[in-house]
C-alpha positions as CSV (number, residue, x, y, z in Angstrom):
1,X,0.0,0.0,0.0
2,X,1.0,3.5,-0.8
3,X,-0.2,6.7,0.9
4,X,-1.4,9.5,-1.2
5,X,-1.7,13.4,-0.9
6,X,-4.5,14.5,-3.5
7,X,-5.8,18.0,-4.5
8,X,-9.3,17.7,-5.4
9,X,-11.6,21.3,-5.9
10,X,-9.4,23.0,-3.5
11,X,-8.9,20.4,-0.6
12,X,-6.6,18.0,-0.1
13,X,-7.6,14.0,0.7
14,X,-5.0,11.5,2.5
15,X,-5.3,8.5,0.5
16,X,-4.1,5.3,0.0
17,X,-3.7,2.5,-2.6
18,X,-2.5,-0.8,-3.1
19,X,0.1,-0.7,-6.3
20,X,0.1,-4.0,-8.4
21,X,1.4,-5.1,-12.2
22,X,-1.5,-5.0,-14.7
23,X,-2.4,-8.1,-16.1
24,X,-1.1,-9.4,-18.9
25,X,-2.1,-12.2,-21.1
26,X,1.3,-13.6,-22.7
27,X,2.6,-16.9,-21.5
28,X,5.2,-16.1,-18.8
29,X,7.8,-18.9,-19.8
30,X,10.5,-20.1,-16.8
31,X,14.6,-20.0,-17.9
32,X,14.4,-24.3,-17.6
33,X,16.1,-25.3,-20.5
34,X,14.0,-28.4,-20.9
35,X,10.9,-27.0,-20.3
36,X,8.9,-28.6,-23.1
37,X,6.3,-25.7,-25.3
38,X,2.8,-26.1,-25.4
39,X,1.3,-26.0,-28.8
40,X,-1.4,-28.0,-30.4
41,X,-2.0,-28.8,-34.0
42,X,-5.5,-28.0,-35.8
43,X,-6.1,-29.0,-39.4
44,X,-2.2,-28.8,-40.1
45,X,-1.9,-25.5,-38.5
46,X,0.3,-25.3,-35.5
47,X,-1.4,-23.2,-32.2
48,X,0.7,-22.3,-29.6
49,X,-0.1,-19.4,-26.5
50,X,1.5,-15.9,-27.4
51,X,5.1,-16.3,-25.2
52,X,7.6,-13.6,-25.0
53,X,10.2,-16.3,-26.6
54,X,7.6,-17.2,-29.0
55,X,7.7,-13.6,-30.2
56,X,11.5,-13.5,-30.0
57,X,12.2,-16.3,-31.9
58,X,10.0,-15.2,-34.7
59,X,10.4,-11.7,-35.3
60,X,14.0,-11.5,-34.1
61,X,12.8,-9.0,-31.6
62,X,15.2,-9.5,-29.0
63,X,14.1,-5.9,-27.6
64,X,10.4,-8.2,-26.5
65,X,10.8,-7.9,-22.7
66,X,7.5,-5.7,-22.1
67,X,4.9,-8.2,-22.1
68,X,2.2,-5.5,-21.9
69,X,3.4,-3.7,-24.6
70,X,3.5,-7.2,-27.0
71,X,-0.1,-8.0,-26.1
72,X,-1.3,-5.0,-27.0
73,X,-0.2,-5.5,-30.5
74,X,-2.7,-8.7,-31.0
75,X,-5.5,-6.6,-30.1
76,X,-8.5,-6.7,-28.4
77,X,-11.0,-8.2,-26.8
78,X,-8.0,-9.8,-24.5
79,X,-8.8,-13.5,-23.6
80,X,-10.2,-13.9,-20.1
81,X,-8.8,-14.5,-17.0
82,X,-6.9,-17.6,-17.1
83,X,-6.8,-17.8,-20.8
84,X,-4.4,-17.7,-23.5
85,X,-3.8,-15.6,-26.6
86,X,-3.6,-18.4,-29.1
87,X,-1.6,-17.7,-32.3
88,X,-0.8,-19.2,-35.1
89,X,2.9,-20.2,-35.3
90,X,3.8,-22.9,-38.1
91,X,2.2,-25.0,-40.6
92,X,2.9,-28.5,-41.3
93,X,3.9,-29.6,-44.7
94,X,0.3,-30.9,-46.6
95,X,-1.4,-30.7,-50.1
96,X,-4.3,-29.9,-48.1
97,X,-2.5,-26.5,-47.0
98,X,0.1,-25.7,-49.5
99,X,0.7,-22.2,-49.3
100,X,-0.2,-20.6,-46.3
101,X,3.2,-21.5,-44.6
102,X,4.4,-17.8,-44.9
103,X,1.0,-16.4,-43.3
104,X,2.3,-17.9,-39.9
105,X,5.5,-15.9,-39.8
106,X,3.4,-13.4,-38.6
107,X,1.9,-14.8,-35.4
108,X,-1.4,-14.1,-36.3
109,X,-3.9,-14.6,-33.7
110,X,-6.6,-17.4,-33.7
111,X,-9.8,-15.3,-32.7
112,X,-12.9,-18.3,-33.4
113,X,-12.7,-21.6,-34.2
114,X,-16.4,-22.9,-36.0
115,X,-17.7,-19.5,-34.5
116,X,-16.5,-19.6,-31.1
117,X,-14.1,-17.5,-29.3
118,X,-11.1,-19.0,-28.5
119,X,-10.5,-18.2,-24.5
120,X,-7.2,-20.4,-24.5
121,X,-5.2,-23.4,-26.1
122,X,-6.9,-25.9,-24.5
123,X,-10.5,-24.4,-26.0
124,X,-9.2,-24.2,-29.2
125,X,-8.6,-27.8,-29.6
């Protein structure tokens, strides 16, 4: 908690608030180096939660350490409490899909699957 002086119309108010991070919604990934990634595959397409080293390994942004800031950039509505942002990360090699490999070197976010929102990984599936 933090105490607070505040001027409002003239007269001033002792206060006090309780300071916290905001939430984010990326995967907050431990240093293990044998910590296995979560993904899941979906009509050849591979889904995995939106992860700071996700984002670093794709875009080469090794400047990704403001997980608030990355989010942002997938947009809105944000996935709910507990949930993931699912994006789209590879493609596996198919007739079926030929040609849509590029499209996932932009991490494009997987919004509804047959019409419903997807809340994480696991509901995407």
């Amino acid at each position: 908690r933090v105490a607070l002086s505040v001027l409002r119309d003239g007269v001033r108010l002792e206060l006090a608030a309780t300071l916290a991070p905001p939430p984010t919604r990326i995967v907050q990934v431990t240093s293990a180096w044998d910590e296995v990634p979560r993904y899941a595959i979906l009509g050849g397409l591979v889904l995995m939660p939106l992860s700071l080293p996700l984002i670093e390994a794709m875009n080469d942004a090794e400047d990704a350490d403001d997980a608030a800031v990355e989010a942002s950039r997938y947009g809105a509505p944000p996935p709910p409490a507990g949930g993931d942002i699912v994006v789209w990360s590879g493609t596996l090699t198919s007739d079926a899909n030929y040609g849509y490999a590029s499209l996932a070197s932009r991490l494009p976010r997987l919004m509804t699957v047959n019409g419903d929102a997807v809340a994480s990984l696991a509901h995407a599936t």
